[in-house]
N, C-alpha and C positions, 0 to 999 in steps of 0.2 A: 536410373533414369529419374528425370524428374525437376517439376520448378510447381510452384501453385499457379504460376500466372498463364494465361490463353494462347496457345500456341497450334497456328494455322485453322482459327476458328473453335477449338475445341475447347467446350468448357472445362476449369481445374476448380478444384477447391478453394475455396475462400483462404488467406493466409490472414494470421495476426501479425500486427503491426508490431515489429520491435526494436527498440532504440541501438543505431547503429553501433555504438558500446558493445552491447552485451552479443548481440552478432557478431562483432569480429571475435568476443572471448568464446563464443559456442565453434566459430570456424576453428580457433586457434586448438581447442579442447582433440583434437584428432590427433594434430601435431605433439602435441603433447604427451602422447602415448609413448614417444622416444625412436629410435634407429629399429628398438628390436621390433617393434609391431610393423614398420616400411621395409624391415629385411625382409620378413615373414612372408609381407601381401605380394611385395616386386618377388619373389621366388615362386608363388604359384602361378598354378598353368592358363586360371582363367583370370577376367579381366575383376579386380575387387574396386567397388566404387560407396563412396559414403555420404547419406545427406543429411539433413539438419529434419527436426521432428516435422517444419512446415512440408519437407520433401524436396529443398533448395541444397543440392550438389555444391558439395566442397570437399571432396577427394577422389583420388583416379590414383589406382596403382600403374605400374612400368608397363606392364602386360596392353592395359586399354592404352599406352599411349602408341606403343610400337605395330598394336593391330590396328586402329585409325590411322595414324602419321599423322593426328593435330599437335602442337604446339600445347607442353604443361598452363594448365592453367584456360586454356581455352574452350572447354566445351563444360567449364565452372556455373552453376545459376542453371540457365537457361541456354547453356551454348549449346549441350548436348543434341538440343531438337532436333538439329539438319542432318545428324548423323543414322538416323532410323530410315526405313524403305517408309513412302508417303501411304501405302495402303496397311501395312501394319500399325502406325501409330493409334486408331480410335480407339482397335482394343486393348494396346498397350497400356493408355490414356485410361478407357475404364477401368481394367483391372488395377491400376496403381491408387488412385482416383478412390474404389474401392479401400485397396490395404491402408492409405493417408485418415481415410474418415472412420474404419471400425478397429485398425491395428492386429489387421489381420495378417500372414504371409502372405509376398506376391509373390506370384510365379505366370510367366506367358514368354510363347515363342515371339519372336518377330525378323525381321533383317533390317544387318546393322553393314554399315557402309565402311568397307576395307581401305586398308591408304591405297590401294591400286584402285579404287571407283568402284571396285564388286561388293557387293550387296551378299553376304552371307547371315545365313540362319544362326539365330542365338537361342539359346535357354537364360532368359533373366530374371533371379529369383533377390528376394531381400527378407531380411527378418527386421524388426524392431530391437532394440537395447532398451531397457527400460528401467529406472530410477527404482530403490528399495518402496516406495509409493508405488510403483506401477506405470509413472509417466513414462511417457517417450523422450528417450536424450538423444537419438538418432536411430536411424535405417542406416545397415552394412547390406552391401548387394554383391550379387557378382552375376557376369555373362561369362558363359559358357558355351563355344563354338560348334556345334552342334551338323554343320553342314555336311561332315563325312557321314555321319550315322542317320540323317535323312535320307541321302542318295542310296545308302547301302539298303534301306530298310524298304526305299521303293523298289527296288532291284530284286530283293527278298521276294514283295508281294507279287512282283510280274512272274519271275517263277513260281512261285505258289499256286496262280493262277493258272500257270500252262502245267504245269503237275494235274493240279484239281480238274485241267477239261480231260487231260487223259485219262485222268481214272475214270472219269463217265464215261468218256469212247468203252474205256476197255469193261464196263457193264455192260456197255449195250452190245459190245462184239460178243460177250460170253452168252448173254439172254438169246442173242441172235442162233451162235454155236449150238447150244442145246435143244433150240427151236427145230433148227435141220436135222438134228440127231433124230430126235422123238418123230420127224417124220417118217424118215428111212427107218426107225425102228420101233414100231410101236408098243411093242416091248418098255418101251424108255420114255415114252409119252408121260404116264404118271407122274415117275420122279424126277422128269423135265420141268412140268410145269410147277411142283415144288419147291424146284431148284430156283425157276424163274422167277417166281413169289419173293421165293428171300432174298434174291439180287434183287429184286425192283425196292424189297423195302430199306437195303443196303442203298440205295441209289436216291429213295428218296434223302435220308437221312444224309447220307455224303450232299446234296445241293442243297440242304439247310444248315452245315456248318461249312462248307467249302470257301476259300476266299471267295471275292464276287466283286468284279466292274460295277457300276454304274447301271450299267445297261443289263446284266445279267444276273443282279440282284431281286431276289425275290418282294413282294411287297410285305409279306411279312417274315422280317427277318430274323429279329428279334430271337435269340437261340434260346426262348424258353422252354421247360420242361410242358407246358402245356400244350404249346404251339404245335413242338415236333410230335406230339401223341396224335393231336389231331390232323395234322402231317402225314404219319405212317396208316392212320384207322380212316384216310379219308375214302383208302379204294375199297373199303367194304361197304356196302348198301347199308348197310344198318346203322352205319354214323351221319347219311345223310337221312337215314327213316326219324333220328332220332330215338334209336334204341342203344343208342352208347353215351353215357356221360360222362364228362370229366369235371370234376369239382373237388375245392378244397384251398389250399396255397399255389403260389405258383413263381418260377425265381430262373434267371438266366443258368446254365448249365454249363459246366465244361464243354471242351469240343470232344475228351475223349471218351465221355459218357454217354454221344449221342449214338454210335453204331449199338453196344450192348442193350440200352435200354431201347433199339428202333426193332432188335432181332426179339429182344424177349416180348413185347408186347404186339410185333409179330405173329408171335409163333403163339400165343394168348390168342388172338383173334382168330388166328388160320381153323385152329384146334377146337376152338368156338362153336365155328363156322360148320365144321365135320359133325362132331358132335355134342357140340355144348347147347348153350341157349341161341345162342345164334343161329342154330339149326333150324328154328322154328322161327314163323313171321309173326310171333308173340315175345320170344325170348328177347331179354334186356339185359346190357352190361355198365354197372356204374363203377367208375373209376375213382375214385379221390386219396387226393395227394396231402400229406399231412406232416409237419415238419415239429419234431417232440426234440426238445432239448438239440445236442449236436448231431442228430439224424432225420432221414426223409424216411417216413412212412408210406409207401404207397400200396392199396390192395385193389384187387378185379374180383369184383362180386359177378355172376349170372345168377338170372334167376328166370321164372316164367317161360322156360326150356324144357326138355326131357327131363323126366326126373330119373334120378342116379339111383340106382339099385347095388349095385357091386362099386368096388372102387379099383380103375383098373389099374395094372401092372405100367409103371414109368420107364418102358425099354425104349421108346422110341429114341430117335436123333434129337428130333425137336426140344422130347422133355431135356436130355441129356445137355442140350443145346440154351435152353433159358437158366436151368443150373449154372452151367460154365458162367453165363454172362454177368448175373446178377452173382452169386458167391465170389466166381476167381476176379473178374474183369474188373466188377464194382467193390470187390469186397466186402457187402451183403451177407443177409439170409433171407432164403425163400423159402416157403409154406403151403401145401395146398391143402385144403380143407373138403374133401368130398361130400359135400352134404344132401340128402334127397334132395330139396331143392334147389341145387345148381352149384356149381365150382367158385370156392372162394380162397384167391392166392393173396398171399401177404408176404410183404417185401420191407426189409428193412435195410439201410443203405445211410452209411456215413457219409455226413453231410459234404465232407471236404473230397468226396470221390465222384459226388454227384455236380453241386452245389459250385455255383463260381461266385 
């Protein structure tokens, strides 16, 4: 794509002035490459187009001619324009606009007009060629048709989306299920509403990485490591008393790191909560997240809680259950540090298991 002169209002880059001579030897300089470089470009699948260093078009492989239906030679300079959709050309425009003034890569979607009048999506990218100096001797481009794997990939996310609402239905039927058990048996009441705990902080975690509409998109969506902490710790009273902090780094997450680290740091507050510092309306938990060479350090101090006399026996589920998530899931190691003054867990976690 591409001419420096204004086309449909839009401003281009300034072109230098150069004596029609040496322009036709720069156009001829293409041709010149011989049959093998026109066998090469007419046998690939996308469309190859070449322009002059001002970004003034003068070549079109076989490919762009037979997906247009123009006529060789006619969408040369400035012919090209009319063949883009009218609402994609501005950022086309910028981003080229862009690559012509700092010689950077271009790369942008836009729709390009088929010889049937249909308007399909391209991927239009070009590089520079550049003289043993460094000059520019010309941009090599090519569009790449791009329309089936658009369609497929919305297709994708609508499933995605009807998967992702089931899986919540089906939290909330199991939270519901176990509600009715623990009625009828109060036997089960306890380790219902434990059960219930860890699906809800499963549940929160599944609606901060799930696909998400528009409308069903949370306001903070942003899949940070900090976010989603503050996400899972927001149902305990103590993160809004302001007795839990979170501080240190903080970096967008995998999606598949969000359920182990939503369970362990779960099962950290629950356990808190029973018998940690958070037991008490004085007890305080600071969080900080710290990122050392290729790993995430992250540790849970209490303090200002019960103080710890014995250090107890690790049979439960739960302990068994933050091991699992942080060693096997994360790939990790976890630490707990029973100190008179309150429980100090340290977590260490490669970066590429956490880390997106």
């Amino acid at each position: 794509m591409s001419s420096a002169s204004p086309v449909d209002d839009i401003a281009l880059p300034a072109t230098s002035i150069v004596p029609p001579e040496l322009t036709l030897g720069r156009r001829c300089a293409l041709q010149s490459a011989g049959p093998a470089f026109h066998a090469l470009a007419d046998t690939m699948p996308q469309m190859i187009w070449s322009t002059l260093p001002d970004g003034d078009h003068d070549y079109y492989n076989a490919q762009w001619y037979r997906f247009t239906g123009v006529t060789e030679g006619s969408t040369d300079g400035e012919g090209w324009a009319g063949m883009f959709h009218a609402d994609d050309r501005p950022v086309a425009w910028k981003r080229w606009r862009h690559s012509l003034e700092t010689g950077q890569p271009y790369e942008v979607e836009y729709r390009l007009r088929r010889h049937d009048g249909v308007y399909r999506w391209v991927l239009g990218r070009a590089l520079p060629i550049r003289d043993a100096e460094g000059q520019i001797q010309r941009w090599i481009g090519t569009c790449t048709d791009i329309e089936d794997a658009k369609e497929a990939a919305q297709q994708n996310e609508i499933l995605s989306r009807e998967l992702s609402h089931r899986i919540k239905n089906i939290f909330a039927v199991i939270s519901a299920l176990m509600g009715m058990t623990a009625r009828s048996d109060p036997r089960f009441a306890e380790p219902a509403r434990t059960l219930q705990e860890r699906i809800a902080a499963l549940g929160r975690a599944h609606e901060f990485v799930r696909p998400h509409s528009e409308t069903s998109r949370p306001k903070a969506i942003d899949v940070t490591l900090n976010n989603l902490l503050s996400s899972i710790l927001s149902a305990y009273p103590a993160m809004s008393d302001g007795r839990i902090s979170i501080s240190g780094g903080d970096f967008l997450i995998h999606d598949r790191a969000a359920t182990p680290v939503a369970l362990t740091f779960h099962e950290l507050a629950t356990n808190s909560l029973k018998y940690g510092a958070l037991s008490s309306d004085a007890g305080r938990v600071a969080i900080v997240i710290e990122e050392i060479e290729n790993t995430v350090a992250l540790t849970w101090t209490e303090r200002d809680g019960p103080r710890i006399e014995t250090i107890p026996e690790l049979t439960g589920f739960g302990s068994k259950l933050t091991t699992l998530a942080v060693e096997h899931q994360l790939g990790g190691t976890l630490n707990r540090d029973w100190r008179e003054e309150g429980l100090k867990v340290s977590m260490t976690i490669r970066s590429d298991r956490i880390r997106l």
